[in-house]
N, C-alpha and C positions, 0 to 999 in steps of 0.2 A: 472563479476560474472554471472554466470550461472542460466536459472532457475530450479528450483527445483517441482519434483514432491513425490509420494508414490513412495515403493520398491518394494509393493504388497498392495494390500487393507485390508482392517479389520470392523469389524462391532463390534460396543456399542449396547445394547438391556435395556428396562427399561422402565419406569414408563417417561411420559409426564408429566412436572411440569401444567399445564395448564387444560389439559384434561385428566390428571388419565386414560388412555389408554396405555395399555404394545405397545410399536414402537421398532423400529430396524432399525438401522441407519447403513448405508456401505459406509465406508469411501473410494475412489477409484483411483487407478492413472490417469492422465489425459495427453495430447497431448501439446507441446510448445505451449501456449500464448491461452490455452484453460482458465484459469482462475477460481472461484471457481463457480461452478453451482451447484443447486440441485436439482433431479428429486424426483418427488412424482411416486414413483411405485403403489401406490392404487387407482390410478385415471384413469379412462379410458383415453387412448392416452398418460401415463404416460408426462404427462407436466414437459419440463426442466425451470426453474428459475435463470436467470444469479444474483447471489447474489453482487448485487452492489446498491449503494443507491439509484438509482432512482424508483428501485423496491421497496422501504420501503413504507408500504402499514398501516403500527402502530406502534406504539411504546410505546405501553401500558402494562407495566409490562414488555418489552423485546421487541426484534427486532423482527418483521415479516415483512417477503417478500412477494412479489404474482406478480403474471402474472395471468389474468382473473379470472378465477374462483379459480384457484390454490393457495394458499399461504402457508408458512411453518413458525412455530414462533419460539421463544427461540433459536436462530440460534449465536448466542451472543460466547457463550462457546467457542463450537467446529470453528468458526472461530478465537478465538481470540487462539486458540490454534496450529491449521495450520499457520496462521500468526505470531506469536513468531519463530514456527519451519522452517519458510522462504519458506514453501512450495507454489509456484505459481500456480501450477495447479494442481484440486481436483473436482472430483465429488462424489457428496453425494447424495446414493438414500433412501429414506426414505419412509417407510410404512404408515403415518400419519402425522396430522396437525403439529409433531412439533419435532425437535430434541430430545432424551431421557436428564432427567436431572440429572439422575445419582446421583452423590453426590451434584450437586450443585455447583460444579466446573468447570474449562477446564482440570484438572489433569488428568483422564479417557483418555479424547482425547489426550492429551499432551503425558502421558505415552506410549496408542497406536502406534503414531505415531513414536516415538524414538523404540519402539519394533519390527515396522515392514520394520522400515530403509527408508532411503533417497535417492535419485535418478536422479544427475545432467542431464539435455537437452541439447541441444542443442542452443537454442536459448537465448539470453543475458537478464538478469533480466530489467526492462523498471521501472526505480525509477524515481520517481515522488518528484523532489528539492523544497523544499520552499526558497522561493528567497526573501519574504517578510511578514511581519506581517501580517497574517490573525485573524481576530477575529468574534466570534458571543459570542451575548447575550440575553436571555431573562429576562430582567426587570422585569417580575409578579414574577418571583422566583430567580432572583439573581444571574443564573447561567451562568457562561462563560467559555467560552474555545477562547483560544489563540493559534496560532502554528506559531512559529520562524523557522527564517535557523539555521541548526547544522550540522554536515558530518554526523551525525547517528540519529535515531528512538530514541526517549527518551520520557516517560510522566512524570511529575508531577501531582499529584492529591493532592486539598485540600476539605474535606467536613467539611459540618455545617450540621447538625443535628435539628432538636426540640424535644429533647429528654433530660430525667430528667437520664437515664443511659448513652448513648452514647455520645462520649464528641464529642471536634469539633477534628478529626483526617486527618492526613497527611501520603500520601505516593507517592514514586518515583521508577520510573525503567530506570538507567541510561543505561542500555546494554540489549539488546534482550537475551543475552546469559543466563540471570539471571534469564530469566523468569519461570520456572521449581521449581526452589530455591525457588526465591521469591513471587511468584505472582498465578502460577498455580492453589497451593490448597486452595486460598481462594472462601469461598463458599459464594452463594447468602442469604442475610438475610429478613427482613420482621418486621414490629412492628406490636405488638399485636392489636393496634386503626386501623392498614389497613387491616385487616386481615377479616374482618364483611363485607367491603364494597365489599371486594376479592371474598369472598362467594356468594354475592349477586350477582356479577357479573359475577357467572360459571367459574371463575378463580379458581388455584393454587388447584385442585382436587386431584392431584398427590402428592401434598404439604406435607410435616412431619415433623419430626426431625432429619430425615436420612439426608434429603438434602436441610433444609435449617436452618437458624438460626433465632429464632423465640427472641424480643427481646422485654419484658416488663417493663411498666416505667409507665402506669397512673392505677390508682387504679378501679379496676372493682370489682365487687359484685363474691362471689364464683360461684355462679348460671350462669352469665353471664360467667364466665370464661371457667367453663364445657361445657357450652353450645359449644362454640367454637371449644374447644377440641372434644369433638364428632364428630361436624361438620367436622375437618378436621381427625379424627380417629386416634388423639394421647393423649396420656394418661393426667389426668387431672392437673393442678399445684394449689402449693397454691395460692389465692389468695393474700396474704399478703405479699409473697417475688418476689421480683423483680428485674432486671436483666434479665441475657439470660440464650434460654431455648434452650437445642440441646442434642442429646443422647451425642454428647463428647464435650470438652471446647473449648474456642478459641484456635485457631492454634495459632495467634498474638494479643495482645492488640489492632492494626489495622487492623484487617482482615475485615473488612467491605470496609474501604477507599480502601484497595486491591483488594477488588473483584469490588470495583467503576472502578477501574486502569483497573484492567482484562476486565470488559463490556467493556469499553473506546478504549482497542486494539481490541477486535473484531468488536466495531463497524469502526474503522478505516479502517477496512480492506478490506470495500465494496465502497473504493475508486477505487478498482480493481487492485492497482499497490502499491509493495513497498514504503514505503513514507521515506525522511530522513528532519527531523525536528521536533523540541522539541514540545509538547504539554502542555500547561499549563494549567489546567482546575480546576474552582471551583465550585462546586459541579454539577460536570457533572450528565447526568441521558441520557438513550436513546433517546428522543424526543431531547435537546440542541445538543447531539453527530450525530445524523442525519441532522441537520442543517448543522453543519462544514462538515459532509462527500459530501451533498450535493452541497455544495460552491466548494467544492475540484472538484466533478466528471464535475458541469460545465465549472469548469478552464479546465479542463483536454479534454473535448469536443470541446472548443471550438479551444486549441492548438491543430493540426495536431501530432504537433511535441514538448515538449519542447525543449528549447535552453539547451546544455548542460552545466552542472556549471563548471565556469569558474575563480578560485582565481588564480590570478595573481602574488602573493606571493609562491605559489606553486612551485617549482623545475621542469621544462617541464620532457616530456618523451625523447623527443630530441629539442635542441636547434640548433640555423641557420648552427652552424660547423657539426653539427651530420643529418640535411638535406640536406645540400653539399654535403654530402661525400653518398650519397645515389641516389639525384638525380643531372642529368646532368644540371638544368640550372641556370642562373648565370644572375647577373646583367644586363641590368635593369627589368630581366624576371622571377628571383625568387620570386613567389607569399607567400609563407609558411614562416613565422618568427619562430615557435613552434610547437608541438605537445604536445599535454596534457593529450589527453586519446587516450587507443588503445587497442581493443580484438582482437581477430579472425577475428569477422562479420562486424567491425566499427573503426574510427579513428576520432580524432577531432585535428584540424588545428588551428592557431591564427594569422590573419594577421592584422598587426597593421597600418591603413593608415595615412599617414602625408601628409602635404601640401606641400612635395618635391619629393610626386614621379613625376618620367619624364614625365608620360603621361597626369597630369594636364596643362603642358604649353599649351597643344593643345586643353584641354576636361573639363571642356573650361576653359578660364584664367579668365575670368569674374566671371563665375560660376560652381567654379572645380567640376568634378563630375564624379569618379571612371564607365571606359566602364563597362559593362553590362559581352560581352565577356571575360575579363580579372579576372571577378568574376566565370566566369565559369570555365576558366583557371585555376585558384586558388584550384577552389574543384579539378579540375582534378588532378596537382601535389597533393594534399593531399589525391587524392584516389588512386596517384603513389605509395605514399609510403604506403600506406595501402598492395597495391599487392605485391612490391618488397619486404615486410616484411616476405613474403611466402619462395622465395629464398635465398640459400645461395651466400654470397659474393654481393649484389643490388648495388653494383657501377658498377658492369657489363652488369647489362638489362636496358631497356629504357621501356615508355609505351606511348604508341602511341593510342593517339582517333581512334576511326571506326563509330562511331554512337555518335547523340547527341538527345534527345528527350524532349518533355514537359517541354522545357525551359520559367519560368516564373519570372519576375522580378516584385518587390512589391515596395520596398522603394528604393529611389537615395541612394547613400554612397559619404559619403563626406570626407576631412579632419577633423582628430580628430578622425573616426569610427573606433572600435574595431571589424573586422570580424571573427567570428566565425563557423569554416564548421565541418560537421557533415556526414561525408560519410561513407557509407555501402554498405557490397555485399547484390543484389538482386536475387542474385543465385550463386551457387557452383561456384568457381575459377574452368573453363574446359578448357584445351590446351593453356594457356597461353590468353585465353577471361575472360573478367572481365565484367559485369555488375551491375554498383550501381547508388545508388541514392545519390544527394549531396545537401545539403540544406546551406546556409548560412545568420546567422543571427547576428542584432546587437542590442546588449540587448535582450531583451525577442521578438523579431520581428523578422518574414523572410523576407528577403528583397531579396532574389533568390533563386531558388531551379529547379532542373532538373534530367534527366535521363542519362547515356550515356555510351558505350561501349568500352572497352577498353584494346588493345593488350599488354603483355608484352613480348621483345623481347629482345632474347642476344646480345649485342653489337660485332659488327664486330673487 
């Protein structure tokens, strides 16, 4: 899969939920593996912002980023609406503190985006596999999030409430593809008890009934309730009926848990990379969702590389007869048992090592121990047949080393290890020259990785 950016850019304009300031927001296409950033145009030096979590700077009332002095809030939305739409790279410049809130949805952005069209790269989408249970939790409020392996992006969301209207509600988004349908237009809501404190604290100035759902359950004095209304400059209610207060009705019975769902994928998104793996969250809120993105972005710092995923029960892309008939060598020197994945730019390999290959009797017999060389050997035929996949007819060319570079070995490979290589062009396939990198790991470990150059030639 391909990454994905804009077809052309577009701009949203409106009202700041936060700071009641008219902004303008331009949505923008971006470069392969540029990722989402956003520039504050109203700042001297226009400062860019790489929106990824280590930049979450609060999460009070909404996400905000910042680089120095810079920060941009409410940014929740409009990524979780790029992210649904699988766009990888996007720049957003923005006049002000904080994305426009529109209606109170991602639907705006969401719509946008399908309006101004889609625009595959060049370069291969970098998904980021859950291979194991991750969880956070915070104890003073209850709240957790979970993320399992799945082949696809899926949330679960459960909330609990303290609320005499709002029950305890459930929602799920099993396919990204649904998200337009189901999830888009749920909009941000607010209880009338937090709403004093909101005030107090030069929050939600932009706030109304256009774009958010305002939702009353304890019983306040008429005077007090006015007051409020004033404050935030919408029209007065009774006192005495209670319930939710919005110029129009719920979209869904759940449309709150929905827009929990909705915040929950935007903020996933500032892991920087596609993610495939289930999320099961109870009663997520931004501050617990920046935990887990932040657990994520350190996993992902501290891999170079992930290992790529690997189910065994899978059908290969090609099996030992179908890398025979490709490349020329043969026992005891065919290194590649499989093939499992393969684009354009990359290929991944499976060599399965047992305690009967030939070169154990000598390395060593005491303490078998797979040469170093022969692992590099290994990626090379796998980055054979990566090249020969270019030509037509590859039982007819060979490929031949020219250069071998930044050869570094980490873990010994023993019998029983499953090697898994991971090779890529590092530049355009030019005149039959190949340059890639090839890493090989077992289990989640590198245990060798190198550079090297390599000719492909027509067989005599």
């Amino acid at each position: 899969m391909k990454q994905l950016t804009l077809q052309e850019e577009f701009t949203v304009e409106g009202k700041g939920l936060h700071t009641g300031g008219y902004i303008k927001a331009t949505f923008c296409p971006a470069a392969d593996n540029h990722g989402y950033k956003i520039q504050r145009t109203d700042i001297e030096g226009q400062p860019v912002i790489d929106a990824v979590a280590e930049n979450i700077v609060s999460t009070v009332r909404g996400t905000v980023i910042g680089k120095g002095e810079a920060t941009v809030s409410t940014i929740e939305h409009a990524m979780a609406a790029l992210y649904a739409s699988g766009i990888d790279n996007c720049l957003i410049k923005v006049d002000g503190l904080e994305i426009p809130i529109l209606d109170g949805s991602a639907k705006p952005f969401f719509d946008a985006i399908k309006n101004v069209g889609i625009v595959e790269q060049v370069s291969d989408k970098d998904f980021f596999y859950v291979k194991h249970k991750v969880e956070v939790v915070d104890p003073e409020t209850g709240s957790k999030l979970m993320l399992l392996p799945d082949d696809e992006f899926s949330v679960d969301v459960k909330v609990n409430f303290d609320s005499k209207v709002l029950a305890n509600q459930y929602a799920t988004l099993d396919h990204m593809t649904d998200f337009g349908e189901e999830v888009a237009w749920a909009r941000t809501f607010v209880f009338v008890r937090e709403i004093e404190n909101l005030v107090h604290a030069g929050l939600i100035k932009g706030g109304d009934l256009d774009n958010a759902i305002v939702i009353y359950e304890y019983p306040k004095t008429q005077e007090e309730l006015d007051k409020l209304a004033d404050a935030m400059g919408v029209p007065h209610h009774d006192a005495g009926e209670f319930g939710v207060i919005s110029t129009t009705p719920l979209h869904a019975a759940n449309e709150p848990a929905r827009h929990k769902l909705m915040d929950l994928i935007g903020d996933i998104a500032l892991i920087g990379r596609p993610l495939k793996g289930r999320v099961i969250a109870t009663k997520p809120g931004h501050t617990i969702n920046a935990q887990l993105t932040k657990t994520l972005r350190t996993e992902i710092k501290r891999q170079e590389v992930q290992a790529p995923y690997y189910n065994p029960n899978m059908e290969p892309l090609m099996d030992n007869k179908a890398i025979r008939h490709a490349l020329p060598h043969r026992y005891p020197f065919l290194l590649v048992d499989k093939v499992i994945d393969k684009t354009d730019n990359y290929i991944v390999g499976v060599k399965n090592v047992t305690t009967n290959e030939p070169f154990f009797q000598g390395h060593f017999p005491q303490e078998p121990v797979m040469p170093g060389v022969l692992m590099v050997e290994a990626m090379a035929q796998t980055g054979g047949l990566l090249v020969l996949s270019t030509v037509d007819d590859p039982e007819r060319y060979s490929t031949y080393f020219m250069k071998i570079d930044n050869v570094k070995f980490r873990q010994k490979v023993v019998p029983g290890d499953t090697l898994i290589f991971h090779v890529s062009f590092m530049t355009p396939l030019r005149r039959g020259m190949a340059v890639m990198k090839g890493r090989a790991f077992v289990g989640e470990k590198v245990v060798c990785e190198c550079e090297f150059m390599a000719q492909i030639v027509k067989n005599k």
